[in-house]
VEXDREN-2710 file (C-alpha; in Angstrom, 1 decimal):
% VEXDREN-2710
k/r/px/py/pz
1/UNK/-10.9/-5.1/-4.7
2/UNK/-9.8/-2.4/-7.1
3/UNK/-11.2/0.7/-8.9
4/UNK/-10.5/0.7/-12.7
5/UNK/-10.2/4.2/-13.9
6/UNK/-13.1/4.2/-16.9
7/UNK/-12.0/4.2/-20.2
8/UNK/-8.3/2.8/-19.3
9/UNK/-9.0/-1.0/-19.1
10/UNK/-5.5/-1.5/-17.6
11/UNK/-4.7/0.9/-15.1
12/UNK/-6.7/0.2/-11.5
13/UNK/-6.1/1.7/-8.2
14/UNK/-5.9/-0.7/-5.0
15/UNK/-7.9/0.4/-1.5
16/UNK/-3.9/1.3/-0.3
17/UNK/-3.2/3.6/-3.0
18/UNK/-6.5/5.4/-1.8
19/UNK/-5.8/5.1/2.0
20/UNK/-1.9/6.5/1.2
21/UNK/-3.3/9.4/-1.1
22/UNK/-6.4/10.6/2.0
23/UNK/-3.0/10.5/4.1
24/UNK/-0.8/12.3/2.3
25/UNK/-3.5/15.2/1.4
26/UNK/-4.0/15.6/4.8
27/UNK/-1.1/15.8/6.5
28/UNK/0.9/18.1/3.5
29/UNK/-2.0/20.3/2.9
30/UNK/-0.7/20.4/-0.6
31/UNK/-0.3/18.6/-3.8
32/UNK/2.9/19.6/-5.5
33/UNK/3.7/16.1/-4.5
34/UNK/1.2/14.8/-6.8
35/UNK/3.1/14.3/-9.9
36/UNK/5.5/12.3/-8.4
37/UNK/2.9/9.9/-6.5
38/UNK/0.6/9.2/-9.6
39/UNK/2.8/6.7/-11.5
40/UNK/2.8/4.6/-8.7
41/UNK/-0.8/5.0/-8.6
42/UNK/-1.7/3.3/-11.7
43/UNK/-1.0/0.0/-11.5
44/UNK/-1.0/-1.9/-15.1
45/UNK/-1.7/-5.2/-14.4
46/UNK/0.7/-8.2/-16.0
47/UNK/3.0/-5.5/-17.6
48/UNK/5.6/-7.1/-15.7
49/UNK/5.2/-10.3/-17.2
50/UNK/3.7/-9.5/-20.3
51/UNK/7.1/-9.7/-22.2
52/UNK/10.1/-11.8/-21.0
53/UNK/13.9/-11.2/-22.4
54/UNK/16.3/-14.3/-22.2
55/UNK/19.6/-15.2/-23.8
56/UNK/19.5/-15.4/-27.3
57/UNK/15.0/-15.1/-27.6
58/UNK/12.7/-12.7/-26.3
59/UNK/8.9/-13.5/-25.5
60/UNK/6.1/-11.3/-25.3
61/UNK/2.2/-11.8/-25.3
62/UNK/0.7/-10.9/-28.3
63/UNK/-3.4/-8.9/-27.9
64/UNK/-4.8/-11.6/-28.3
65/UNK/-3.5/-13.9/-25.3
66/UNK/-1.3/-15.8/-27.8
67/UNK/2.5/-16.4/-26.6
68/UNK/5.2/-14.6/-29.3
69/UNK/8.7/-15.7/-29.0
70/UNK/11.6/-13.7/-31.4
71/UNK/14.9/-15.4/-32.1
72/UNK/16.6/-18.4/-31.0
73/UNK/13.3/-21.0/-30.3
74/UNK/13.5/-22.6/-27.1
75/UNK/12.7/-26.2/-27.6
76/UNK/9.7/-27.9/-26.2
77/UNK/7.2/-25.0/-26.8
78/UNK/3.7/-26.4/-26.4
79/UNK/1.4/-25.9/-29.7
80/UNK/-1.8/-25.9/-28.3
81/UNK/-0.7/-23.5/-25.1
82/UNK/-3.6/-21.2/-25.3
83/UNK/-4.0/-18.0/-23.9
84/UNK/-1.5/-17.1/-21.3
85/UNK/-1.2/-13.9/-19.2
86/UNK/2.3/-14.2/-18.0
87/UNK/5.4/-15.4/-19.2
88/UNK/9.3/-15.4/-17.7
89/UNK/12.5/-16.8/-19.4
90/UNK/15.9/-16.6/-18.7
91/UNK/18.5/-18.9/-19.7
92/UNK/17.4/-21.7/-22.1
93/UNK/13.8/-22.3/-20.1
94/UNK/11.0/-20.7/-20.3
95/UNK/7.4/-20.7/-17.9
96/UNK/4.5/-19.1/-18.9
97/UNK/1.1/-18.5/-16.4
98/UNK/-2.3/-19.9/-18.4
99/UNK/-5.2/-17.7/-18.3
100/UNK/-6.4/-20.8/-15.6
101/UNK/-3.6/-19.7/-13.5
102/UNK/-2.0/-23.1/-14.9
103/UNK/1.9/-23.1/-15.0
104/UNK/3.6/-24.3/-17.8
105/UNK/7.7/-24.6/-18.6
106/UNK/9.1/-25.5/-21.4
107/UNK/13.0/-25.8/-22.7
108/UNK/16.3/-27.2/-20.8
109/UNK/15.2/-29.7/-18.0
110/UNK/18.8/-30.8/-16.8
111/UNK/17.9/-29.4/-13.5
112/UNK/14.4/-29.8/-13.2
113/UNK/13.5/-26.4/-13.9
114/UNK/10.8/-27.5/-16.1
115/UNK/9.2/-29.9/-13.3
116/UNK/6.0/-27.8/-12.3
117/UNK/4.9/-30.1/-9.2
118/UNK/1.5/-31.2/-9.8
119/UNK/-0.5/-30.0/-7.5
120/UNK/1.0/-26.4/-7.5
121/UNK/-2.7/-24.8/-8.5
122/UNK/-3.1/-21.9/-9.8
123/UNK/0.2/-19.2/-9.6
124/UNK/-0.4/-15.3/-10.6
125/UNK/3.4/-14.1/-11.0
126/UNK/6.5/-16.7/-12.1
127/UNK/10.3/-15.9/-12.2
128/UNK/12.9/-17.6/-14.1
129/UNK/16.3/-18.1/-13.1
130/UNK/19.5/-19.7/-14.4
131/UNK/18.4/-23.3/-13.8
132/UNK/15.5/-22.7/-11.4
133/UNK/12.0/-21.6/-10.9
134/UNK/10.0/-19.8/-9.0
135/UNK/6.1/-19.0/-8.7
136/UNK/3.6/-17.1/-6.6
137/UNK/0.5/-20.0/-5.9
138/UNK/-3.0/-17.7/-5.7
139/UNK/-2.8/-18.2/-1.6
140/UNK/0.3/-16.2/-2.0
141/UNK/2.6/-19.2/-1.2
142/UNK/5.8/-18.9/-2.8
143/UNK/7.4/-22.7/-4.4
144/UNK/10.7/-22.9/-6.1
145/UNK/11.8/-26.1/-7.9
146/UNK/15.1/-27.0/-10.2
147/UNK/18.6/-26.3/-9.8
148/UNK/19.3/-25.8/-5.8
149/UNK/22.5/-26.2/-5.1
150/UNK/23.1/-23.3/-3.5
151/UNK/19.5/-22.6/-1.7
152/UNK/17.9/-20.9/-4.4
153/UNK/14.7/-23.1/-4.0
154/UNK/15.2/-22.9/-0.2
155/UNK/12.3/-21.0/0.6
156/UNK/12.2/-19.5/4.1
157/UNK/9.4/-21.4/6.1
158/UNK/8.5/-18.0/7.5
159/UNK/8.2/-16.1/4.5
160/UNK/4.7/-15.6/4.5
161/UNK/2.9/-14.4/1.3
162/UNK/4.2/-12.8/-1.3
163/UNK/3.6/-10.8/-3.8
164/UNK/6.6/-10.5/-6.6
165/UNK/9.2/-12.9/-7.3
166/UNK/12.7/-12.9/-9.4
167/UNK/15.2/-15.2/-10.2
168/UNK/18.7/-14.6/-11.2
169/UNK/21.5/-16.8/-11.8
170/UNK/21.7/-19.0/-8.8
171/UNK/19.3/-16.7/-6.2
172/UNK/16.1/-16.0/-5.4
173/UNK/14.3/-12.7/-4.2
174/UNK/10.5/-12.1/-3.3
175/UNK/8.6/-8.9/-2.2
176/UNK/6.3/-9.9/0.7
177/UNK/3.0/-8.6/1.2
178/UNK/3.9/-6.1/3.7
179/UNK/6.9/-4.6/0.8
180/UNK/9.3/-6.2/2.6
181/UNK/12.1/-7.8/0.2
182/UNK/13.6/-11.0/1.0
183/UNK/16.8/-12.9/-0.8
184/UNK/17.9/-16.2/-0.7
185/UNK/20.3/-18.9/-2.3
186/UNK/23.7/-17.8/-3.7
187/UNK/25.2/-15.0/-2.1
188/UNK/29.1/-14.9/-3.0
189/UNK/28.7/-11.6/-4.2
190/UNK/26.4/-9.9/-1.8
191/UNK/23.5/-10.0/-4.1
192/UNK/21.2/-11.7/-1.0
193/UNK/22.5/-9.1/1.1
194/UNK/19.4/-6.9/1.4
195/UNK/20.4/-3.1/3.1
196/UNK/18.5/-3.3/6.5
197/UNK/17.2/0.4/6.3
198/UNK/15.8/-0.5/2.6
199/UNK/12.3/-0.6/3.6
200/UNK/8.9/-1.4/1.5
201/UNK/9.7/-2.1/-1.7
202/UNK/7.2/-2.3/-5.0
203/UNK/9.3/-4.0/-7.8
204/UNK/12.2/-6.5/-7.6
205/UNK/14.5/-7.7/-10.5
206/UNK/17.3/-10.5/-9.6
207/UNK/20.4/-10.2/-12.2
208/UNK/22.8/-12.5/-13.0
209/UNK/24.7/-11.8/-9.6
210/UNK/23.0/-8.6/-8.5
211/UNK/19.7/-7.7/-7.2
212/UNK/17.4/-4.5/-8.1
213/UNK/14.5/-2.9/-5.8
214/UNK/12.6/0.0/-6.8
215/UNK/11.5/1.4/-3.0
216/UNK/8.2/2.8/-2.2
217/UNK/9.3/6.0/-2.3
218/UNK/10.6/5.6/-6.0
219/UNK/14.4/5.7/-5.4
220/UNK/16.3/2.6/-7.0
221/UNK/18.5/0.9/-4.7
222/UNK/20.9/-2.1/-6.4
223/UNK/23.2/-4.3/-4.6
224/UNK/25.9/-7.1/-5.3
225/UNK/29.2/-6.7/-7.6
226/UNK/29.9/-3.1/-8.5
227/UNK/31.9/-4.7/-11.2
228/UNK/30.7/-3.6/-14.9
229/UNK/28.5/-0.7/-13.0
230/UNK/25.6/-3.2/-13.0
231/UNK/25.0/-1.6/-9.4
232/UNK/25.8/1.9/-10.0
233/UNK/22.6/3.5/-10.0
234/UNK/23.3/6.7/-11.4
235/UNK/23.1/10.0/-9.3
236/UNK/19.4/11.9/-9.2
237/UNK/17.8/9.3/-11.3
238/UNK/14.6/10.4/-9.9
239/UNK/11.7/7.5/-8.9
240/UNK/11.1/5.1/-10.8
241/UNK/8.4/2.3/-11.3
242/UNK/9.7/-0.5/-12.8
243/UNK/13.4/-2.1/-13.2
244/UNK/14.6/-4.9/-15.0
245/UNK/18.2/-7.0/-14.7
246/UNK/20.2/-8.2/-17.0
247/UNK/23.3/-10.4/-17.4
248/UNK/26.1/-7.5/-16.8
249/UNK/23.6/-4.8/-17.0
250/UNK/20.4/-2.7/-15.2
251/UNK/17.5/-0.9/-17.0
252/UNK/14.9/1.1/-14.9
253/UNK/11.9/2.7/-16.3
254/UNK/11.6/6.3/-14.6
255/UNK/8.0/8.0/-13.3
256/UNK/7.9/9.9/-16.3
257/UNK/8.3/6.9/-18.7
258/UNK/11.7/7.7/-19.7
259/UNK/13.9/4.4/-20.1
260/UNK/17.5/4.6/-17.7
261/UNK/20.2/2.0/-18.5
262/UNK/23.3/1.5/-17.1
263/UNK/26.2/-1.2/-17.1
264/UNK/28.7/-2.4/-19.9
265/UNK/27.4/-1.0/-23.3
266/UNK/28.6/-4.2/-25.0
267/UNK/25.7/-5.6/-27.6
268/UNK/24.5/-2.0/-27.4
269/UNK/22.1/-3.7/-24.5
270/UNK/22.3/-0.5/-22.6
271/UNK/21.8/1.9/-25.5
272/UNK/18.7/3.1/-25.4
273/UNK/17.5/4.7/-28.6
274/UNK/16.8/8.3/-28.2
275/UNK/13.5/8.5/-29.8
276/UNK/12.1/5.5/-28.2
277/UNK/10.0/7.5/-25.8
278/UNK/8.1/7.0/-22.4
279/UNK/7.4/3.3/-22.0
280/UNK/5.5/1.3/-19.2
281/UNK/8.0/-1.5/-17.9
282/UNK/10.7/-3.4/-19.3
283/UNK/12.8/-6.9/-19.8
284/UNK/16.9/-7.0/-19.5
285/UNK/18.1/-10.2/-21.3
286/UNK/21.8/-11.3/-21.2
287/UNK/22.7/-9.7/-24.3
288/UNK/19.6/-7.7/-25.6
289/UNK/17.1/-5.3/-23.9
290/UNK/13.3/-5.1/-24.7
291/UNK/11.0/-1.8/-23.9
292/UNK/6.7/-1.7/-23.5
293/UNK/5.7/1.3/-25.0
294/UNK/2.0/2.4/-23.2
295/UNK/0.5/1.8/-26.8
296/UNK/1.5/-2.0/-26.6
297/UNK/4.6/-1.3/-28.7
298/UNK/7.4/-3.6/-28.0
299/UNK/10.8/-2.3/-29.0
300/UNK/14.2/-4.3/-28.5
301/UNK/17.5/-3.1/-28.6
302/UNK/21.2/-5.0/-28.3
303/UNK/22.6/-8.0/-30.0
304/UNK/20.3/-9.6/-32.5
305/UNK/22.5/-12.6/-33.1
306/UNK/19.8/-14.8/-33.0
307/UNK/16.6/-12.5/-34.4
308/UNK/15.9/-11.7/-30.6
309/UNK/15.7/-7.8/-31.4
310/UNK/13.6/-8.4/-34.6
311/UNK/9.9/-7.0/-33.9
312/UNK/7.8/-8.2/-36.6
313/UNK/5.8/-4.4/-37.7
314/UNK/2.4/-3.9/-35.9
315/UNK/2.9/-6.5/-33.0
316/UNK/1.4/-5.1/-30.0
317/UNK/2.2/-6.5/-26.6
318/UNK/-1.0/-7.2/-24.2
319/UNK/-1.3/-5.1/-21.4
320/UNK/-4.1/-6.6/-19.4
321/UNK/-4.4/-10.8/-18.7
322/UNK/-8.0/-10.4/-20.0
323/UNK/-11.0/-8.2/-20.7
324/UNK/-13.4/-8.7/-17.4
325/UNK/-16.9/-9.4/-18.3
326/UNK/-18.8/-6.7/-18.8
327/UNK/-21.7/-7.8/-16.6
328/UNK/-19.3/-8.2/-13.8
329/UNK/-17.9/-4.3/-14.2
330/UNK/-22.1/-3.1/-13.7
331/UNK/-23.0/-1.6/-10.6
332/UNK/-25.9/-3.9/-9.6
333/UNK/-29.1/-1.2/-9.1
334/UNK/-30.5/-0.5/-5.9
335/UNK/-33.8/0.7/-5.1
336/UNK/-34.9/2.8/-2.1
337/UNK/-38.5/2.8/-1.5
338/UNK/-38.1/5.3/1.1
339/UNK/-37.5/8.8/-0.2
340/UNK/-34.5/10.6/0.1
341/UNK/-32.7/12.3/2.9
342/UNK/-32.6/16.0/2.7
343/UNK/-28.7/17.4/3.3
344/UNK/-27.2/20.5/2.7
345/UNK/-23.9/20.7/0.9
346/UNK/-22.4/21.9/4.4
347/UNK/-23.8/19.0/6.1
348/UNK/-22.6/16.6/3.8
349/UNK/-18.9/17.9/3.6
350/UNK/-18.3/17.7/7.0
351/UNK/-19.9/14.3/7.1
352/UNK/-17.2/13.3/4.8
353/UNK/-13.9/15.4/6.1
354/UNK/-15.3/13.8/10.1
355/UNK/-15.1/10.3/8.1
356/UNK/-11.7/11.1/6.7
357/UNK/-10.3/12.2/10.2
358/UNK/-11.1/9.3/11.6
359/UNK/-9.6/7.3/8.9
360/UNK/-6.2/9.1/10.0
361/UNK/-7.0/8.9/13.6
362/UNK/-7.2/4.9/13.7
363/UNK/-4.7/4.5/10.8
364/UNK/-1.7/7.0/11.3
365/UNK/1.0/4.9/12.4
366/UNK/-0.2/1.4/11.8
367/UNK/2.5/0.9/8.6
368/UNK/5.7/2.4/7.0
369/UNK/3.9/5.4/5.1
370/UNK/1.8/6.6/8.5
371/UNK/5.3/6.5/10.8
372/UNK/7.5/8.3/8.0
373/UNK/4.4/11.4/7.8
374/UNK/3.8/11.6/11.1
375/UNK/6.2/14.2/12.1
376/UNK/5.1/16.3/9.3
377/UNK/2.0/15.8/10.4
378/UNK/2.8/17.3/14.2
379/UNK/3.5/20.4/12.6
380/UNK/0.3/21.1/10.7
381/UNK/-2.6/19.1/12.4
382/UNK/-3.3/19.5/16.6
383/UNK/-5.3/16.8/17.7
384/UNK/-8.1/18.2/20.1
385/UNK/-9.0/16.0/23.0
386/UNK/-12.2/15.8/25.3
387/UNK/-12.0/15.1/28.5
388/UNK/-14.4/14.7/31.0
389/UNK/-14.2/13.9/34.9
390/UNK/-17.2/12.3/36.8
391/UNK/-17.8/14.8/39.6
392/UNK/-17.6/18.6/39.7
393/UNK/-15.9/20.3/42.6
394/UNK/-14.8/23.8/42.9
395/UNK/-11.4/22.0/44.0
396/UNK/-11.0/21.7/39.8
397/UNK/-10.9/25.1/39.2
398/UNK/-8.8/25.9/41.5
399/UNK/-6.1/23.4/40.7
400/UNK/-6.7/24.0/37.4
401/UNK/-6.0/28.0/37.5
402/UNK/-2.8/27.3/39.8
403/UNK/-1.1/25.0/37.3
404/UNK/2.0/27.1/35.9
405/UNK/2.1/24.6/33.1
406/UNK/-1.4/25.5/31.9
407/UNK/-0.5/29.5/32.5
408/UNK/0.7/30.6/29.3
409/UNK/-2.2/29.0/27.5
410/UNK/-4.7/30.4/30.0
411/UNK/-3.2/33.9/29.2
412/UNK/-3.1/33.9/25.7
413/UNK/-6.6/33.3/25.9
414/UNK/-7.6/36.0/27.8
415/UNK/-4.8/38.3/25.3
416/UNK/-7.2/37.5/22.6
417/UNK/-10.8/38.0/24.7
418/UNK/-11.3/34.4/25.4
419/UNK/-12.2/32.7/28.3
420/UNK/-10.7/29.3/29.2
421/UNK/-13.6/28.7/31.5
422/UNK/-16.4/29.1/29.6
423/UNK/-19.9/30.9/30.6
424/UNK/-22.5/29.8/31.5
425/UNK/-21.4/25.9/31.2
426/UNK/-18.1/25.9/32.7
427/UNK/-16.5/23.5/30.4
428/UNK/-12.6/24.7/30.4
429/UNK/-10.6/24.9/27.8
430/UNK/-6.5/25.0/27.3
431/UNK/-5.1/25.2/23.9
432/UNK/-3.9/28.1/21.1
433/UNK/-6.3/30.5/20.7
434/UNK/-5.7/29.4/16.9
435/UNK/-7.0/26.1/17.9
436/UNK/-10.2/27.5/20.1
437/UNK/-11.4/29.8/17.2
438/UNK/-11.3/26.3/15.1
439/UNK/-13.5/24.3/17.3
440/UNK/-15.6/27.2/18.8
441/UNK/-18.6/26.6/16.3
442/UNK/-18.2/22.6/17.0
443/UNK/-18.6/23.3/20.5
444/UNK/-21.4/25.3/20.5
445/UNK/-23.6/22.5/19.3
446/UNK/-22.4/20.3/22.4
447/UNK/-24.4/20.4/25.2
448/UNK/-21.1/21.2/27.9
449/UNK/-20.7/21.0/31.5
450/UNK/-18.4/22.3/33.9
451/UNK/-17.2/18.5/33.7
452/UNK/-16.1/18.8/30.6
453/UNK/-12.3/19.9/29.6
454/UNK/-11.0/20.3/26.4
455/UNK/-7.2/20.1/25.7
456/UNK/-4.4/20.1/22.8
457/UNK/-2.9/16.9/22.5
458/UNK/0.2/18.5/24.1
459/UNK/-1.9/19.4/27.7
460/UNK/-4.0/15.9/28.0
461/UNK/-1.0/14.5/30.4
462/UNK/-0.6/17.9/32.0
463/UNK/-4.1/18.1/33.3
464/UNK/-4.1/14.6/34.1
465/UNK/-1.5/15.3/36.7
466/UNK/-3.4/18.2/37.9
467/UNK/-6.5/16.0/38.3
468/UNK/-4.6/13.5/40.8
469/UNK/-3.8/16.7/43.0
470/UNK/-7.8/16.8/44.0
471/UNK/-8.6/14.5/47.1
472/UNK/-10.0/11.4/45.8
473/UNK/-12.9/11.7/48.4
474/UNK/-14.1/14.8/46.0
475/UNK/-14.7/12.2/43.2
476/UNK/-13.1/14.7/40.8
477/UNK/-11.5/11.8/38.5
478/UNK/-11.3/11.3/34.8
479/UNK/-14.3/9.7/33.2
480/UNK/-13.3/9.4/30.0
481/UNK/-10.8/10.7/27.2
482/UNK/-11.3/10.8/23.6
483/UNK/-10.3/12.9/19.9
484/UNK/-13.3/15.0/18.9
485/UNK/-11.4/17.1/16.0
486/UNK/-8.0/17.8/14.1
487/UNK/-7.0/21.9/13.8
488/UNK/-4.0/23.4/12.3
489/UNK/-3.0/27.1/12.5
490/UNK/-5.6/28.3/9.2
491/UNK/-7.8/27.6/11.5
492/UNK/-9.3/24.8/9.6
493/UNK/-10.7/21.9/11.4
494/UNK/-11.9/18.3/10.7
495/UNK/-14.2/16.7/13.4
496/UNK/-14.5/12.8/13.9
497/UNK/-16.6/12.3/17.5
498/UNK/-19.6/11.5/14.5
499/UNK/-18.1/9.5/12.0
500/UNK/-18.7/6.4/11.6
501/UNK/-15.7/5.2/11.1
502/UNK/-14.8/6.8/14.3
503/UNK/-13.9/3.3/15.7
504/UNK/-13.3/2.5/19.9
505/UNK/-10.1/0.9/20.5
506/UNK/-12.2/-2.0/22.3
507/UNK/-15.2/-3.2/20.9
508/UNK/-16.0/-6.2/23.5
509/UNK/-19.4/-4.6/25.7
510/UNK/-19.4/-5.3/29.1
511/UNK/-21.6/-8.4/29.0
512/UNK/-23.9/-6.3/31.8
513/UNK/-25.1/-3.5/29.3
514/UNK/-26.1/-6.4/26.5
515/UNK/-30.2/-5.8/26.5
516/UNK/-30.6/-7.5/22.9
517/UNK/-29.4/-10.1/21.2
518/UNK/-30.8/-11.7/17.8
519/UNK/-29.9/-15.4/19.4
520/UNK/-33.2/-16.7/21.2
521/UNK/-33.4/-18.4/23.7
522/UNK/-34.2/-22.3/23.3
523/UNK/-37.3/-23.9/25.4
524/UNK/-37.4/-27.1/26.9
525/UNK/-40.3/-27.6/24.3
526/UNK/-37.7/-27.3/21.1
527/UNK/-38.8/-24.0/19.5
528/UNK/-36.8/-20.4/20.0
529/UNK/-39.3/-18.0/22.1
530/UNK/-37.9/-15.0/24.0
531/UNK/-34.3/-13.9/24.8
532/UNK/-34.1/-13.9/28.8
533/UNK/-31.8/-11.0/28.8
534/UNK/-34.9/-8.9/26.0
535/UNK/-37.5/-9.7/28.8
536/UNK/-34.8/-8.6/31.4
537/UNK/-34.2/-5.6/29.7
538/UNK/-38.1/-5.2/29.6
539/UNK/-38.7/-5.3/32.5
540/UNK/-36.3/-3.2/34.0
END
């Protein structure tokens, strides 16, 4: 599932993007950060593979779904190929990806490169290297075939899915679906050797003997020889989207579009033209470079020995595999015979910010991007816990107003008029007067008890520890603990004890308190009549 931003056919927006954006607003309280993390928002589908640049030809996908090639013409090119979404060349082979999800090769076969296995299925990304292939199979599988002799089509049997491939000279490297990036084959000049503290990364391009990664954060990382500066990324390049590698040489497209190419400026491969302006991905070659232009533009630059850099006018590379059907993109209709709920606008936002709490509540921490915010997010958000025990004693004031721990926050309530025991419920509270003054309203709709105890995040340990100092034989112990709300120092707050999406850690009932099922029970006479535990529940 995807949302396609109307009037843009190829840019869409995944459920992650969405989940890291609700994050990040959150937690920052700001949007400077905004420019930076749109690029990676929009993701143009097939732009990776919708041009391909290999030694002496270059290959692109023309609007129409037919397969272009410029220059030297590899041998073997299918007439009747058809529309194709996705091609990838690199030495003298080529594969391209059938709008069936069909892979097809063509060109040098000494090594079996060209060998699809036949009952691959349908593939959604390809990468070719030297004398090898590679392809991603719909279920995410990844299959190498061709030239392995030094474990280039060794895939590791615990790679898992995938979700981007590419090939260099004689290794392999493939993003997996959790970002992390994964080499294999050929390693004599450390081009395998991916930095342990690299983390997620979104884009991956395998050189001749050096490997690319564009991280989540946007900083390009390169590693193998440092030989012809292939691997010097230059100083403050800024994030980037997409990277493509060459022969001797690296391109990178950066977040505002602006085309970044380093190595030996031989065949003028690295010379970017000046006026070329912002472009949407690119294609490194051996000798040549080629540019996408958000307009469908393709632009080559380098050696042109064989015709590889000559454009024909007009041509327009094809940014999106297909045009979806129309029908399909229409929300079906619903009807509602019932008439409408009546909600104010105040109602309704906090209906929403208590669903978007929770999202962070049951999320934060569960991948890369919730760990690396969280300690910002300890500086702007306290999580407010409730607390409850199942008997009241006096005993729990009185441990509770002899804690020293629990003393500075019981006296900077009272600096500021409030009381931490409040009247007439006697439901305590120990947090920031910041914090109370952000719940108070919230709390004044509960119905509170001198049972209940609310605490900062910081206190919930503290007050457990006071709890065990009351006799058990009082029956003074905790009931239950859970978040009812998020406050930072503006005094804002975001409640989640009614959301929805305000998940329980367990969802398995105690099999005791199950009084309906929608599973009847069977009678000896063959028909369903009435659930035991329904007439149980009846009944009692």
């Amino acid at each position: 599932m995807a949302l396609r931003l109307l009037g843009h056919e190829n840019i869409y927006v995944t459920p992650q993007d969405i989940y890291n954006l609700r994050l990040l607003v959150h937690h920052l309280q700001e949007t400077t950060w905004a420019p930076l993390a749109l690029p990676f928002m929009g993701i143009r589908i097939f732009h990776s593979g919708s041009c391909s640049a290999s030694k002496f030809s270059t290959f692109a996908i023309r609007e129409n779904g037919q397969l272009a090639c410029f220059g030297d013409r590899i041998d073997g090119l299918p007439p009747d190929l058809g529309p194709v979404v996705a091609v990838a060349g690199r030495y003298e082979h080529a594969c391209v990806v059938k709008a069936s999800g069909e892979l097809v090769c063509f060109g040098d076969n000494e090594f079996g490169q060209c060998d699809v296995p036949p009952d691959l299925g349908p593939v959604v990304a390809v990468a070719a290297g030297f004398h090898h292939t590679c392809a991603v199979k719909a279920s995410g599988e990844l299959v190498c075939f061709g030239d392995n002799d030094d474990g280039q089509c060794d895939v590791p049997p615990d790679l898992g899915s995938v979700v981007a491939v590419a090939a260099g000279l004689n290794h392999t490297c493939a993003v997996k679906a959790s970002g992390e990036l994964v080499c294999f084959g050929g390693n004599d000049y450390c081009q395998c050797d991916v930095p342990p503290d690299l983390g997620p990364v979104v884009a991956v391009a395998a050189g001749s003997n050096h490997t690319c990664a564009v991280k989540a954060s946007g900083e390009l990382v390169c590693f193998g020889p440092y030989g012809h500066g292939r691997s010097d990324v230059p100083p403050d390049l800024g994030p980037m989207v997409a990277v493509g590698a060459g022969l001797y040489h690296t391109c990178a497209v950066k977040a505002s579009g602006e085309l970044v190419c380093f190595g030996p400026y031989g065949h003028g491969r690295s010379d970017v033209p000046p006026d070329l302006g912002p472009v949407v991905t690119v294609a490194a070659g051996a000798y040549h470079t080629c540019a996408v232009k958000a307009s469908g533009e393709l632009v080559c630059f380098g050696n042109n020995r064989c015709g590889q850099c000559g454009v024909p006018p007009g041509f327009r590379v094809r940014l999106v595999p297909h045009t979806p059907d129309p029908a399909q993109e229409v929300l079906q209709p619903v009807h509602h015979e019932e008439p409408p709920a009546e909600i104010s606008e105040e109602e309704s936002s906090a209906i929403v910010a208590e669903q978007e709490a929770s999202w962070i509540e049951h999320n934060i921490g569960s991948g890369w991007h919730g760990r690396d915010l969280q300690s910002q997010a300890s500086v702007r958000f306290t999580r407010v816990v409730h607390m409850t025990v199942r008997n009241f004693h006096e005993k729990l004031n009185e441990v509770l107003q002899e804690s020293a721990a629990l003393h500075p926050y019981r006296q900077a309530l009272q600096e500021e008029g409030l009381d931490w025991c409040l009247q007439p419920s006697g439901a305590k509270v120990f947090m920031e007067p910041w914090c109370f003054r952000a719940i108070r309203g919230h709390l004044s709709t509960m119905r509170l008890r001198p049972c209940d105890i609310f605490v900062a995040e910081n206190l919930e340990e503290e007050v457990r520890r006071v709890l065990r100092q009351i006799p058990r034989s009082l029956g003074v112990v905790p009931r239950s603990s859970r978040n009812i709300a998020f406050a930072d120092e503006d005094e804002e707050v975001v409640l989640v004890s009614r959301s929805f999406l305000n998940i329980p850690a367990t969802t398995l009932a105690d099999p005791a308190s199950v009084v309906q099922s929608t599973t009847e029970a069977r009678t000896h006479q063959g028909y369903h009549g009435t659930n035991p535990r329904r007439v149980q529940a009846q009944m009692s």
